[in-house]
C-alpha positions as CSV (number, residue, x, y, z in Angstrom):
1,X,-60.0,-20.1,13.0
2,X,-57.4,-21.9,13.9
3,X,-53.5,-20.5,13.4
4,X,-50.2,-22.1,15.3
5,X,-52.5,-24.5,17.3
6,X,-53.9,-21.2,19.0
7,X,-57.8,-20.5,18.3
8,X,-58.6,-17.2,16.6
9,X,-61.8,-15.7,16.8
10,X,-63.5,-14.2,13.9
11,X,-66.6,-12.8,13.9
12,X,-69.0,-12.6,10.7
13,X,-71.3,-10.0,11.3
14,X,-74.8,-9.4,8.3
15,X,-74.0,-12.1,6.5
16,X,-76.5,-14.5,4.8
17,X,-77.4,-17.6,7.3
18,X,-78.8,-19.4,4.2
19,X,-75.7,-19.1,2.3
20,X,-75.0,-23.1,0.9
21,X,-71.3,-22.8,0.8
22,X,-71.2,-21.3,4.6
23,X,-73.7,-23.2,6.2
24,X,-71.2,-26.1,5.0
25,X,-68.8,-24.1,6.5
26,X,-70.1,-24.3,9.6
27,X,-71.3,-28.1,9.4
28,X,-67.6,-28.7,9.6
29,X,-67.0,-26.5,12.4
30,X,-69.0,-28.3,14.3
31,X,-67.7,-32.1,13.2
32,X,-64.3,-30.4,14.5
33,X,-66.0,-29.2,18.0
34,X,-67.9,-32.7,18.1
35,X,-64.6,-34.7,18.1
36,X,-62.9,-32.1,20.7
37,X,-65.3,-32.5,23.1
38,X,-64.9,-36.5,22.7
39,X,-61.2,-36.8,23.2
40,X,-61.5,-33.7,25.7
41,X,-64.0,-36.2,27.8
42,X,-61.5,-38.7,27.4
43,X,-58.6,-36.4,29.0
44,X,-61.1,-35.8,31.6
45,X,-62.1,-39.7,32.3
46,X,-58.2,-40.8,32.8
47,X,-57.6,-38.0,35.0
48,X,-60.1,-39.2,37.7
49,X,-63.0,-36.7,36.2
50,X,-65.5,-38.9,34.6
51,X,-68.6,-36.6,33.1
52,X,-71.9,-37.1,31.0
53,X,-71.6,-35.6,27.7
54,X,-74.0,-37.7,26.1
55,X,-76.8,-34.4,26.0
56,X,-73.8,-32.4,24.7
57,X,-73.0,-34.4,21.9
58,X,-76.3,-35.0,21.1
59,X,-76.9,-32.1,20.1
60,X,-73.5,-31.1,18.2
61,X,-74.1,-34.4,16.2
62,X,-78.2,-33.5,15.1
63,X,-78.6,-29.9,15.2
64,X,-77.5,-27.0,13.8
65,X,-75.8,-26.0,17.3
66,X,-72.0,-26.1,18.2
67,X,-70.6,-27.4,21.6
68,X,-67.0,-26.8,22.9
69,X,-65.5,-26.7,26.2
70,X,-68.2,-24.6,28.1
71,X,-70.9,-27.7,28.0
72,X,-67.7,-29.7,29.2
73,X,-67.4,-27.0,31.8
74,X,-70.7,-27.3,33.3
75,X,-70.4,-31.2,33.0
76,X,-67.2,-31.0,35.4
77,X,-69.4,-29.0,37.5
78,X,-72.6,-31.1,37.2
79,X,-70.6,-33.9,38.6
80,X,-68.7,-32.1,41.4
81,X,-65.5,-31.8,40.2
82,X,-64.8,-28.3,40.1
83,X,-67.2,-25.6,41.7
84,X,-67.9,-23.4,39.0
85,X,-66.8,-23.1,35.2
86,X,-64.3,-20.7,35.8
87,X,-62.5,-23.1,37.8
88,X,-62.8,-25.8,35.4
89,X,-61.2,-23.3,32.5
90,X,-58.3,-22.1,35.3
91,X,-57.6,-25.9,36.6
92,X,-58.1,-28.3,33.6
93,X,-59.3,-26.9,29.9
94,X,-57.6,-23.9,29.5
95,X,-54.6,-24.0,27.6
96,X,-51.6,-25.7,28.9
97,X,-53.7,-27.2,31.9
98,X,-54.2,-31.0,31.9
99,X,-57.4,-31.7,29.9
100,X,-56.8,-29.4,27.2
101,X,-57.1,-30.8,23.7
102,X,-56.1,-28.0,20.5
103,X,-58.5,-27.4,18.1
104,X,-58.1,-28.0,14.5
105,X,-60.0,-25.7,11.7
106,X,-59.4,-23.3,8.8
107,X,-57.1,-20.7,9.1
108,X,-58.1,-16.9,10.0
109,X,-57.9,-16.1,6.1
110,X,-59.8,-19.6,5.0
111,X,-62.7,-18.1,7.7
112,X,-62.7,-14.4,6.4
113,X,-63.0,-15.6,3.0
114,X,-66.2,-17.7,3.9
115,X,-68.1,-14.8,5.6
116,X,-67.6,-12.4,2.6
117,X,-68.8,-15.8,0.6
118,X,-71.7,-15.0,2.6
119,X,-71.9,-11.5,2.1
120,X,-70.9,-10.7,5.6
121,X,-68.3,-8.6,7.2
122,X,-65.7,-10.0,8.9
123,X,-63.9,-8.8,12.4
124,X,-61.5,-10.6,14.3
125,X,-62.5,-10.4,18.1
126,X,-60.8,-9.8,21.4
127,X,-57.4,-8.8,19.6
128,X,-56.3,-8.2,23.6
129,X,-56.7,-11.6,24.3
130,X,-55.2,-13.4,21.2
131,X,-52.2,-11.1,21.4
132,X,-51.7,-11.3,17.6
133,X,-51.1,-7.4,16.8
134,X,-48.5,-8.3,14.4
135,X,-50.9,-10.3,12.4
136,X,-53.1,-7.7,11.8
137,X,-52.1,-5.5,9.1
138,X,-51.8,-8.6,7.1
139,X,-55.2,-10.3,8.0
140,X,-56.4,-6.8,6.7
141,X,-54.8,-7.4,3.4
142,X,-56.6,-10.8,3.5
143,X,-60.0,-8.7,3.6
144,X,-60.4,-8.9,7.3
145,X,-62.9,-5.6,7.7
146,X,-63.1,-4.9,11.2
147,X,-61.3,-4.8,15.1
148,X,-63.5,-5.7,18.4
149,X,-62.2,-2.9,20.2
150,X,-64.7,-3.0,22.7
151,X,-64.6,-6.3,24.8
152,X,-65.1,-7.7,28.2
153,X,-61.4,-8.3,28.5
154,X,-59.9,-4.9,27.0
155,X,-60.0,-1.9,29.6
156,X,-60.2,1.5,28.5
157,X,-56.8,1.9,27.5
158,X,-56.9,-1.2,25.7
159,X,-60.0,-0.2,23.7
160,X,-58.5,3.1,22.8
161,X,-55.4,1.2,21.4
162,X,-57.5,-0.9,19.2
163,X,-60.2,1.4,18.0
164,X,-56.9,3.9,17.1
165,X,-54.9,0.5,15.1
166,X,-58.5,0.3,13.8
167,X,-58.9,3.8,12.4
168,X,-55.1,3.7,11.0
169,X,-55.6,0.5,9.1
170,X,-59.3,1.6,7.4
171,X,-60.8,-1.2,9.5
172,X,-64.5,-0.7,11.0
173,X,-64.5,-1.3,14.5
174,X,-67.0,-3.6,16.8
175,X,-67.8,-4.6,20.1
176,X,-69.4,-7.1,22.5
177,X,-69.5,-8.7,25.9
178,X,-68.5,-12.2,24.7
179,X,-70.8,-13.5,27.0
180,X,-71.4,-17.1,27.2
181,X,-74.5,-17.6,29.3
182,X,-72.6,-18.2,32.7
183,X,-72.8,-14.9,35.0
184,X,-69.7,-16.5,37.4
185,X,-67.4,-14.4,35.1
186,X,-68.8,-11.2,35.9
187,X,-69.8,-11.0,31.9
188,X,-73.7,-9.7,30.8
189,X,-75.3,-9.2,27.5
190,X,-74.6,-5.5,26.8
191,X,-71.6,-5.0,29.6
192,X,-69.5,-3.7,26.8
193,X,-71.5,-1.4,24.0
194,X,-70.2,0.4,20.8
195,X,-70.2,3.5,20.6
196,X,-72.8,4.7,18.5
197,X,-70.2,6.8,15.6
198,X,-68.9,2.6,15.4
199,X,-72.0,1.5,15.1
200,X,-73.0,4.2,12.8
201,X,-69.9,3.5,10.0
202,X,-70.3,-0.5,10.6
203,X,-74.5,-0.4,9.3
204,X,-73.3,2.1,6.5
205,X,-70.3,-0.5,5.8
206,X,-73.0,-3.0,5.6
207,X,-75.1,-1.6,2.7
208,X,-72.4,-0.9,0.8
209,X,-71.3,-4.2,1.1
210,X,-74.3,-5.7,0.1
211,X,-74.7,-3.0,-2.9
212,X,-71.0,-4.3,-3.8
């Protein structure tokens, strides 16, 4: 989702892949992501930092797979501009560096609304690194179902403050490592579990769900 020219991440957990209406969803997602990447490239090319996207793009224009700035990332390091991805995030696409380009998309209520379409449940991730707590309560009363308390970013106390804001606004509360298949950030599949009582209430959540 998109909200303020800031990305916010939702995540859509048991819902029904085959869903019509969300698989359209998606198909737009990725049109969006597709055209970032090309004016992103473009950045890149007048700033001195020509790289091959073609593969890229390829796929986010014929398959069912969406591309963003970590292909571009690996590009800049494929052609020996930067040494590793982090570096190309830290120097040139995160936000407010030179080659960043915003994202547009829905809007964290237009997103939760397609999951439950879907018959999923919907949880907005890394709160810690969005830094929208004042959001929250009302993204709850948009049917928002769940907190990722547990993430790569958020330290202990961090955790604890979100599983707690969780618990206080009836919300379920998830986890996961948010990793994105380059080990130069120190990120693993399964570096940051649930608990199992989180896990527990979220598969319980999920029948009921369904059942509703």
């Amino acid at each position: 989702a998109v909200e303020d020219g800031c990305d916010i991440h939702v995540l859509g957990y048991f819902l029904r892949t085959t869903d019509a209406s969300f698989r359209e969803f998606l198909a737009g997602q990725r049109r969006t992501r597709v055209a970032r990447v090309r004016a992103i490239a473009g950045r890149l090319a007048e700033l001195g930092m020509p790289v091959d996207l073609s593969e890229a793009l390829a796929v986010g224009e014929q398959s069912a797979r969406a591309i963003g700035r970590p292909q571009v990332a690996r590009a800049m390091v494929a052609a020996g501009h930067v040494a590793h991805t982090g570096e190309a995030f830290d120097k040139w696409l995160g936000r407010d560096q030179p080659a960043f380009v915003p994202r547009s998309g829905p809007s964290p209520e237009a997103v939760i609304e397609s999951i439950h379409r879907a018959g999923g449940l919907a949880s907005l991730a890394h709160p810690g690194r969005t830094e929208i707590d004042a959001r929250i309560p009302a993204l709850r009363g948009a049917g928002l179902d769940a907190l990722e308390a547990y993430h790569s970013d958020h330290d202990a106390a961090a955790a604890d403050r979100y599983r707690r804001m969780a618990d206080d606004l009836g919300l379920l509360t998830t986890g996961g490592s948010d990793y994105h298949g380059d080990p130069v950030h120190g990120v693993s599949i399964g570096s940051s579990p649930l608990p199992s009582d989180c896990w527990q209430r979220l598969h319980e959540a999920r029948h009921r769900h369904a059942g509703a």
